[in-house]
N, C-alpha and C positions, 0 to 999 in steps of 0.2 A: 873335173871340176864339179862339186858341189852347189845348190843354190842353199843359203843359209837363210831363215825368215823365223820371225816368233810365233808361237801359238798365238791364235787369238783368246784364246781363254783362259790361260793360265800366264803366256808371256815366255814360256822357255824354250830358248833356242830349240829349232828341228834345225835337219838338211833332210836335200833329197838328192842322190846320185843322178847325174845330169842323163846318165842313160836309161833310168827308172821314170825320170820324167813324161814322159810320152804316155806309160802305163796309166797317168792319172786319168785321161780318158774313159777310162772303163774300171779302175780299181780307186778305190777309197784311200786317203793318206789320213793318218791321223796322229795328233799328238805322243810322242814317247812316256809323255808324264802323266797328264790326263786325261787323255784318248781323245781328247775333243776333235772330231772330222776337220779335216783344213782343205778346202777347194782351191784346183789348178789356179783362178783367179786371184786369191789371196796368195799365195806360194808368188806369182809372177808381180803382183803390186806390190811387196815386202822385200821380195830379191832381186827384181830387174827383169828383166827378159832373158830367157832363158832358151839357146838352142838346142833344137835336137842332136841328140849322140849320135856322132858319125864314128865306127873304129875305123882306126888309124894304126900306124907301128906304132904309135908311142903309148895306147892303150893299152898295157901289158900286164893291170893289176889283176892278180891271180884270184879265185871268188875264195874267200876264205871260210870253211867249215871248222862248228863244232863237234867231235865226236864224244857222243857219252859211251863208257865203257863202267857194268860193274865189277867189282873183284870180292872175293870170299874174305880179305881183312886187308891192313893196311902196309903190311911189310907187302902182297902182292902188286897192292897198288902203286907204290913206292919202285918197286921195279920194273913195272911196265912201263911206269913213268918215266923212268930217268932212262933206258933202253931207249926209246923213241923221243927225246930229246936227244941226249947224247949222238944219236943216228940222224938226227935235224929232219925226222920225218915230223915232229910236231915242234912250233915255237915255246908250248907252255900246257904246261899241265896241271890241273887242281884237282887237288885229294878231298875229298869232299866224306868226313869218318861217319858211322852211325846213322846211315838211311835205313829203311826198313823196307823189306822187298816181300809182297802176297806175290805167287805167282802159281799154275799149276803145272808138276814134272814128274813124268810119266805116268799119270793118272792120280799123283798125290796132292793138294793143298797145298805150301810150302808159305812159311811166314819165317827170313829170316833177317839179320842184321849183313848189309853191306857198306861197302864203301865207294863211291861214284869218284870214277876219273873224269873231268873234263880235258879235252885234248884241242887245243887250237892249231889249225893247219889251213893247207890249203888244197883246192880240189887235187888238183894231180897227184896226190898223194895220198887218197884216199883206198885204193885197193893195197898198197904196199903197207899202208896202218891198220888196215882188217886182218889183212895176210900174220901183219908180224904180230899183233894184239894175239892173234890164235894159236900162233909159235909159242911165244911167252903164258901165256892163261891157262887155270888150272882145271876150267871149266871145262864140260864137254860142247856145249853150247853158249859161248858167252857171248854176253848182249854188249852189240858194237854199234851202234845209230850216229848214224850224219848226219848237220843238219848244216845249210847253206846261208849262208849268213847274208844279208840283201843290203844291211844298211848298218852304221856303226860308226867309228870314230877313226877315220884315214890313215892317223898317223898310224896310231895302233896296228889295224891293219895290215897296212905299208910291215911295220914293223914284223907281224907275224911271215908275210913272205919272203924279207929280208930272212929270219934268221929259220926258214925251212929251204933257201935257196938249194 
């Protein structure tokens, strides 16, 4: 269960995952829209009272990660893509054409045009999407980063574990 409450500064719906709540203690929450800081205090007069997360069996939502992956063009992208969809290691994947990558490789400067995957999944499934990302990829080294997603929209979510089940 989520606590839902407005910003005070701007008015647009936050939440906070009830088992994140506790962290406000010692870490800052702040607005998604306009960063405005929102204190434990206001979060608990706007949404009720809020208890501490205890897990339970019924707590079984999987933490869900974005992986960035880039590729040398878009037909590669395109296939790593639908590989790891079709296999329900990831729910969804965005091709993202026409990034521009500085990077230095094997002692050269390197300035070129890529194409970024975004990969939505869930943790369990992160070594088996490095693993297969590296099967598939034309790179000798390609850039595979997770990142853990702490807060976001449930249904969604929900939705990405469902369809990496």
């Amino acid at each position: 269960m989520n606590a839902v409450f407005p910003c005070p500064g701007c008015g647009k719906q936050n939440f906070i995952a009830r088992e994140r709540f506790d962290l406000l203690d010692t870490a800052a929450f702040h607005c998604w829209r306009c960063g405005a800081p929102i204190s434990k205090e206001w979060i608990v007069a706007k949404a009720g009272h809020i208890t501490p997360h205890v897990a339970t069996e019924d707590c079984s939502m999987q933490e869900v990660i974005v992986v960035y992956v880039t590729a040398g063009n878009e037909e590669e992208a395109v296939r790593i893509a639908k590989a790891l969809v079709e296999e329900r290691l990831v729910a969804c994947a965005n091709i993202i054409p026409n990034i521009r990558s500085l990077y230095r490789w094997k002692g050269d400067l390197c300035d070129e045009q890529e194409v970024l995957i975004l990969l939505k999944s869930v943790k369990r499934h992160v070594a088996r999407i490095i693993k297969r990302v590296q099967e598939l990829h034309s790179y000798e080294v390609p850039e595979i980063l997770s990142h853990t997603i702490s807060e976001g929209n449930e249904a969604y979510m929900k939705w990405v574990e469902d369809e990496t089940a």
